[in-house]
N, C-alpha and C positions, 0 to 999 in steps of 0.2 A: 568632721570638719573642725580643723581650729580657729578658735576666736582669740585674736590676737589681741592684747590688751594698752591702751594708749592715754595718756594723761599730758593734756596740754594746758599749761596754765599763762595766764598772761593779764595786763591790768584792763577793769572791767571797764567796758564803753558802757557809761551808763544811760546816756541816750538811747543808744544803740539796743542795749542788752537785752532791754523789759522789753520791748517792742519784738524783736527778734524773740522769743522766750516763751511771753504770754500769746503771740501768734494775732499781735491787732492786725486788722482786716487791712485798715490804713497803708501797712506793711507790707502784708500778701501784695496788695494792689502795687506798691511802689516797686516791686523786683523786678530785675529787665528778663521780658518774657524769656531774652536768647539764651539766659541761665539760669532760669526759675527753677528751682529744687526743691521746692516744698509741693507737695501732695495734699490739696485740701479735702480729698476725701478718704484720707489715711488720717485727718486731725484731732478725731475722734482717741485714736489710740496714745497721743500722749497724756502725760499726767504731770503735777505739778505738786510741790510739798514748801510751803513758808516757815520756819520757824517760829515757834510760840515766842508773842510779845511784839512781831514783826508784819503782824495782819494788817493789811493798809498801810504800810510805811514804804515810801519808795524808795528807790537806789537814791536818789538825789537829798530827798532827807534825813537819809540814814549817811552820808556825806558830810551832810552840813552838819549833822549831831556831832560824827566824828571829830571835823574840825573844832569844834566849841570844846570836844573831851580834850583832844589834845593840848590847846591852849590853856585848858585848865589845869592839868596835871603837869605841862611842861615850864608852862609860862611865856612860850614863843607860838607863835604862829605856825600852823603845819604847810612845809614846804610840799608845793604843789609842783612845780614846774621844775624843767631840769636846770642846772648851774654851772656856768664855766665854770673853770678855775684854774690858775698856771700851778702844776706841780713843782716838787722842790728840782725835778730834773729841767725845767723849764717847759715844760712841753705842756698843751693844754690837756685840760683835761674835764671831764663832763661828771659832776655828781646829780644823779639820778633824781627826781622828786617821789613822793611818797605816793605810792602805790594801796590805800589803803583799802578798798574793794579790788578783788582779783574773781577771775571767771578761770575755772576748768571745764577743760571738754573731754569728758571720759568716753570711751568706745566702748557698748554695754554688748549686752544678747540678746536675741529674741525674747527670750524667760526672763529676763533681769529686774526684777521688784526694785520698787520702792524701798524694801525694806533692807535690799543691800545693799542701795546706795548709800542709805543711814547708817549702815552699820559701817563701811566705808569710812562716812565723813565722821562718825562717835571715834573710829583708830585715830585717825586724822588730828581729831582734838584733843585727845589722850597725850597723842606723841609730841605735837607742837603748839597748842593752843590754840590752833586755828581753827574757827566755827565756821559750819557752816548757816548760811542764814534764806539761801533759796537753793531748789533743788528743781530742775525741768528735764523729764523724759521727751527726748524728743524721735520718733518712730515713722515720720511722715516725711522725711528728708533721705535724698539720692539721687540718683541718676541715670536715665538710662544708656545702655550700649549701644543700642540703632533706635534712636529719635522716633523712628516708622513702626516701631515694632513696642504698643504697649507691654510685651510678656519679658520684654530685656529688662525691665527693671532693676535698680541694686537697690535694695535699700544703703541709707550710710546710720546706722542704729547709734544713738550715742546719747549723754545726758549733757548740762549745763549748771555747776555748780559754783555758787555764790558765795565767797569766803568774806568773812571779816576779819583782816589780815592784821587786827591792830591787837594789843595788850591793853586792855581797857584799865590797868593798874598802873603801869607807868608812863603810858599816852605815846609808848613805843612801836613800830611796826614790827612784825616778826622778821628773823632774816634767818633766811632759809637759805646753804647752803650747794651744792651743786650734788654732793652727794644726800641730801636731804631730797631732794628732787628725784633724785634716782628709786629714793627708799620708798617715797611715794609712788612711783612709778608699782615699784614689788611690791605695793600693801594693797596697790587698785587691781593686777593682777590678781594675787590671793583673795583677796576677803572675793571678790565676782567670779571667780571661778574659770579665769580665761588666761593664755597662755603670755608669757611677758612679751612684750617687744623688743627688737632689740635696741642695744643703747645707741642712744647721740655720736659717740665717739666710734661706736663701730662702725656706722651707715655715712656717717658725716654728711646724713640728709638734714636738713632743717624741714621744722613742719612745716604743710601747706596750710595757708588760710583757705576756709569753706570755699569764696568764689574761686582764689587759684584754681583749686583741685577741679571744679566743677568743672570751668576752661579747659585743664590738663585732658580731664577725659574727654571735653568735647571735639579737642583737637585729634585725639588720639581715634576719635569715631571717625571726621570728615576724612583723615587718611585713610581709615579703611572700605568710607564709601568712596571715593577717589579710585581703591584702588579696584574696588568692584565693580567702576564705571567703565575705567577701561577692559577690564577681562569681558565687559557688556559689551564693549565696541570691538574687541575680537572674536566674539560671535556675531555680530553684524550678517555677515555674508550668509552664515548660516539659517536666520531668521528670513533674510530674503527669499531661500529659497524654500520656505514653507509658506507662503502668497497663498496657496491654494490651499491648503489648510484652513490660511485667515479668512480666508473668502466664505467657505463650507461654518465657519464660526460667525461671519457678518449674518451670515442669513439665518445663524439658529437665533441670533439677536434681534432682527428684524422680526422672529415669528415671537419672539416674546415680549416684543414691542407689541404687537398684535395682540397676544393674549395680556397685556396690563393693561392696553385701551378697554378692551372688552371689562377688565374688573372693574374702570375706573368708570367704564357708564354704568355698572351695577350697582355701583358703591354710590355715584349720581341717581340712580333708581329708589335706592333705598334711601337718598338722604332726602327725595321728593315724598315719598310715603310717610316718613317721620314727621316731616314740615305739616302734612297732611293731617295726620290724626294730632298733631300740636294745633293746630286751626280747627280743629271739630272741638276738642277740650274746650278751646278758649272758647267757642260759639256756643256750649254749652252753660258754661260757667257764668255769661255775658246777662243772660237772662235773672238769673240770679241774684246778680248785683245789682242792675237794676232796679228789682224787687225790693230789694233791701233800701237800695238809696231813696227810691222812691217812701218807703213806708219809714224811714228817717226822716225827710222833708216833712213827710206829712203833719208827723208827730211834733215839729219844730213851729208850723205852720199854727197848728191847732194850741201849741202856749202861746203864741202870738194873740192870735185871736180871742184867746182867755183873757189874757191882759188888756186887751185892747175895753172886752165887754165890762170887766173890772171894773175900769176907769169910767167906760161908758156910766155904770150900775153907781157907784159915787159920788160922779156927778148930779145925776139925776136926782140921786136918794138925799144930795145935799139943795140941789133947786126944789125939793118935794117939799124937803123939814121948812124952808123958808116961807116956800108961797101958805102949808099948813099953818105957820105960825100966823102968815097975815090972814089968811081965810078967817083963824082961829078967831081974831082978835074981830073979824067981821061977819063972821057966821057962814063962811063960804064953807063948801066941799072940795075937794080933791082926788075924783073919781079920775080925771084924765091921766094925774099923773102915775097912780096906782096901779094905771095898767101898762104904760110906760115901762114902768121896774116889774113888773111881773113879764111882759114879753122879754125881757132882757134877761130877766132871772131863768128865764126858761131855756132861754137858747145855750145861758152858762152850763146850766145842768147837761144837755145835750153834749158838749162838748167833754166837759167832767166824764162821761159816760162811757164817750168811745178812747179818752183818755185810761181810764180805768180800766178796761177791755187786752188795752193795752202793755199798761203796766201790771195786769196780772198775768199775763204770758210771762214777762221777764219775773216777776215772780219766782213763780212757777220753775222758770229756768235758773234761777238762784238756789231755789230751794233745795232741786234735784243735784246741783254744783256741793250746796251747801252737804248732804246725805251723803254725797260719796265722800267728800273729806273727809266727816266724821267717822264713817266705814273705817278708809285709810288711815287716821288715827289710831281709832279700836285695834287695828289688825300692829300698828306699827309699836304700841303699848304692849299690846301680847310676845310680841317676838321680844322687844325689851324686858319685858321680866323672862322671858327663858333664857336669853342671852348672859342675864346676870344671876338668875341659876345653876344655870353650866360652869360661868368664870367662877362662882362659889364652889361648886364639887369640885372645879380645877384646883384652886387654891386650898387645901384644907390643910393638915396638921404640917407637912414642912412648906413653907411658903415661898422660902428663897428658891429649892430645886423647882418646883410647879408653877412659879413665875417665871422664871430664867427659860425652863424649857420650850412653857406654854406660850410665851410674850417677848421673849429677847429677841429671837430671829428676825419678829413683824414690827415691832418698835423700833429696834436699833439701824433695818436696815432701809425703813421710810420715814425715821421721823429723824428732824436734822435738831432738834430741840433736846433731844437724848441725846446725841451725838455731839453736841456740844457741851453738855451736862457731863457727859462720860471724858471729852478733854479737857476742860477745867480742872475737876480733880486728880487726871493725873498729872497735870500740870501744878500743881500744889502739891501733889502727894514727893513728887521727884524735882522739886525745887532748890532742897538742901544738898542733890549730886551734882548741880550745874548742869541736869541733864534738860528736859522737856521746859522747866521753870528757869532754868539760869539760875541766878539767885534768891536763898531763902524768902519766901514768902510766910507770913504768919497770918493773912487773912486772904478771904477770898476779894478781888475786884467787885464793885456795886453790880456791874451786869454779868458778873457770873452767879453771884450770889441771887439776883433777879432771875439767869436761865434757872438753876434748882429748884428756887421755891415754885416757881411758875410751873416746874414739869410735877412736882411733888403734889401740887395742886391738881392738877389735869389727869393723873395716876388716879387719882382716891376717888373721882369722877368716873374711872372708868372701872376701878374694882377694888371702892371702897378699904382700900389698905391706908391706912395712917400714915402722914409724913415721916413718920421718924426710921419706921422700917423700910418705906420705899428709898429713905435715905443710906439704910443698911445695904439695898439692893444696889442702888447706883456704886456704890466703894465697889462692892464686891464687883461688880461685872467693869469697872474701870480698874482694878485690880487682873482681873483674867482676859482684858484685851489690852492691855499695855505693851505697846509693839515693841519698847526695850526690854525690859525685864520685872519681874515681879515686884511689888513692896515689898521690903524690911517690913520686921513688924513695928518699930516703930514708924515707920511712913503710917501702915494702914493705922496705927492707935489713933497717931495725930492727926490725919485725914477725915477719920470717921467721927473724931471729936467735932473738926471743925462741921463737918456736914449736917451735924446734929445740931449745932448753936442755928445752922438755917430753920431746920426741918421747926425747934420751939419757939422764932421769932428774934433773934439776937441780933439777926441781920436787920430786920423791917425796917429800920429808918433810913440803911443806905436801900434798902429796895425803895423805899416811897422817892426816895432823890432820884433813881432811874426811874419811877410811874409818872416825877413830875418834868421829865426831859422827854415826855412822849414814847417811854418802850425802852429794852437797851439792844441797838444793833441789829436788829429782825429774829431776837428769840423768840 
């Protein structure tokens, strides 16, 4: 089957775009059901690529930047809106405003990566300077051919890409040509691997917009259910005369009406049975709690009544000390009150008693809580020193091949702290091609330099390797997953230089500036 290849470019709705793009829900919900062509459970399969430098910057900001570049470099204001103007033939005439975000919609393949679309928009910028700065796989979009029939599906497979159409050096737009247009057209062709389409001038179609098209085929389905209705109504006469047929089919319906009633009192039988042994459970359980609340009260009760004898014992023992003192001073005794505070002191002990009775059960149940922790500990220490026994015999005389093999796979492909580590530097390292970096960078950002150290740290934690070589290790495998192409050696010298000034502390004072702004970015 050929895949025809198709590149439509045109200036970006930036309200529009992101919303449409990044798939807000907000959006789904806003499209009118009668030509809804998104598939929200095919939304899994698109994917989405930003530009390094452009994380968290929206279309609308990256706008307003533009405009403040342009007026910088030019010294006027960037025309936005379109401009009469009478030509010299007198006739009017309309100059265009600047167009400086543009959106393409390329027609991809089943198979179409990511990483051809990239290599797509690196031609793209080679040949015109045009960058790309968003990239959206979109796989969950089409339509079907009979509305009734989930299996008509079409997919319409295509991506959305985000051009920065401007010359950030002379605060110019690019101007792209018609045969420029075309050559694009042959380079989206070639580099994806699908057949060209034919030209503008040959078809002398103009492209449809998304909803057009949607429309076109829907119109294009209700004529052909129109015309299936009628070839329905010229079998009419024929359907009548199969009555007896329908009749021999009403009654096999009626007997399996019959047998659903019969499930549906089973499925009632059973759901009486569950209810059942659900009420013996709880009548079970009831007793229980009880028990419990009861022997809670109790115990609640019995401080109560401590305190109360306390206060009783207190008092007493302070009306005792006084009346001794005046007995004292007149030679009385104070036999009555002595037993006073000894029947009180008695009945505290009693209580003390079944108090204690009490809290040595829970003891008791502490204790036994407390033995098996320490088990689980013992047993969770043992396995820890074997586990860092093992990673030792794993790591032994070359470190680099027996970590990359042993640890690359399960690091790189669950830890998003690596993966970030890993494009930072290549993001530095290909700074100086205007590739991943744009322009030369000579140190790392505060919360990149934060992501390294931070993973450098959490490495040596897990298999006691030294920052400076787990620094070695990060270049090298940011080096062999580099989705353009490898380092120069000078990239890797200078990369690995810099990665070392993190690994012996050179960076630490912009890491302390991100530990005192709370974290950097969720590394």
């Amino acid at each position: 089957m050929e895949h025809i290849s198709s590149v439509h470019v045109k200036p970006c709705n930036i309200a529009q775009s992101e919303r449409h793009n990044r798939r807000d829900m907000d959006y789904i919900n806003s499209l009118d059901p009668a030509i809804r062509y998104v598939r929200t459970d095919l939304m899994h399969l698109n994917e989405s690529y930003v530009a390094p430098g452009m994380e968290g910057v929206s279309l609308q900001e990256l706008y307003d930047a533009i405009k403040a570049m342009v007026k910088e470099k030019t010294g006027r204001a960037m025309q936005e809106k379109d401009v009469e103007y009478i030509g010299k033939n007198g006739k009017t005439k309309v100059r265009q405003g600047c167009s400086p975000i543009r959106e393409s919609v390329v027609n991809i393949k089943s198979d179409t990566t990511m990483a051809d679309l990239l290599r797509y928009s690196e031609r793209v910028h080679e040949r015109w300077g045009i960058k790309a700065i968003q990239i959206h796989v979109h796989k969950d979009e089409g339509h079907y051919e009979n509305i009734k029939d989930p299996a008509s599906w079409k997919p319409n497979l295509h991506a959305h890409i985000i051009w920065d159409w401007m010359n950030h050096t002379t605060g110019k737009s690019y101007k792209l040509k018609a045969k420029d247009m075309s050559e694009m057209q042959d380079m989206a062709a070639e580099t994806l691997a699908m057949v060209r389409g034919k030209r503008k001038e040959e078809t002398g179609a103009d492209h449809l917009e998304r909803n057009d098209y949607i429309l076109q085929k829907q119109r294009e389905e209700m004529k052909r259910l129109q015309e299936e209705a009628e070839r329905a109504q010229a079998k009419k006469k024929a359907a009548e005369a199969q009555a007896a047929v329908a009749e021999a089919e009403k009654a096999a319906v009626e007997q399996q009406t019959a047998a659903a009633n019969a499930e549906k009192a089973a499925a009632e039988q059973k759901a009486k049975e569950t209810s059942e042994k659900l009420a013996e459970i709880e009548a079970r359980m009831k007793p229980l709690e009880d028990e419990r609340k009861q022997l809670v009260d109790s115990i609640v009760e019995m401080h109560k009544e401590k305190n109360k004898l306390a206060t009783s014992i207190r008092s007493t023992t302070n009306k005792k000390l006084k009346l001794e003192a005046e007995i004292l001073s007149k030679g009385i005794q104070s036999k009555s009150l002595d037993s006073q505070v000894k029947s009180k002191s008695a009945k505290i002990e009693q209580i003390d008693a079944a108090l204690q009775s009490k809290n040595q059960r829970m003891s008791e149940l502490d204790a036994g809580i407390e033995e098996k922790e320490k088990k689980v500990g013992e047993l969770d220490e043992q396995l820890s020193n074997l586990m860092l026994a093992q990673q030792k015999i794993q790591i032994s005389d070359d470190w680099r091949e027996n970590i990359f093999r042993a640890l690359t796979a399960l690091l790189y492909a669950g830890d998003d702290n690596m993966k970030a580590c890993i494009k930072a530097i290549q993001d530095y390292a290909c700074s100086g091609r205007g590739g991943r970096g744009k322009q030369y960078r000579s140190f790392f950002a505060d919360e990149e330099a934060f992501c390294i150290k931070a993973f450098m740290e959490y490495f040596y934690k897990l298999t006691h390797v030294a920052a400076v070589q787990t620094g070695s290790l990060l270049v090298w495998m940011a080096n062999e997953l580099n989705p353009i192409s490898k380092f120069s050696d000078w990239e890797k010298k200078n990369v690995a230089r810099e990665v070392n000034d993190v690994a012996i502390g050179r960076y630490d004072g912009r890491i302390r500036r991100v530990n005192g702004r709370g974290g950097g970015r969720g590394w």
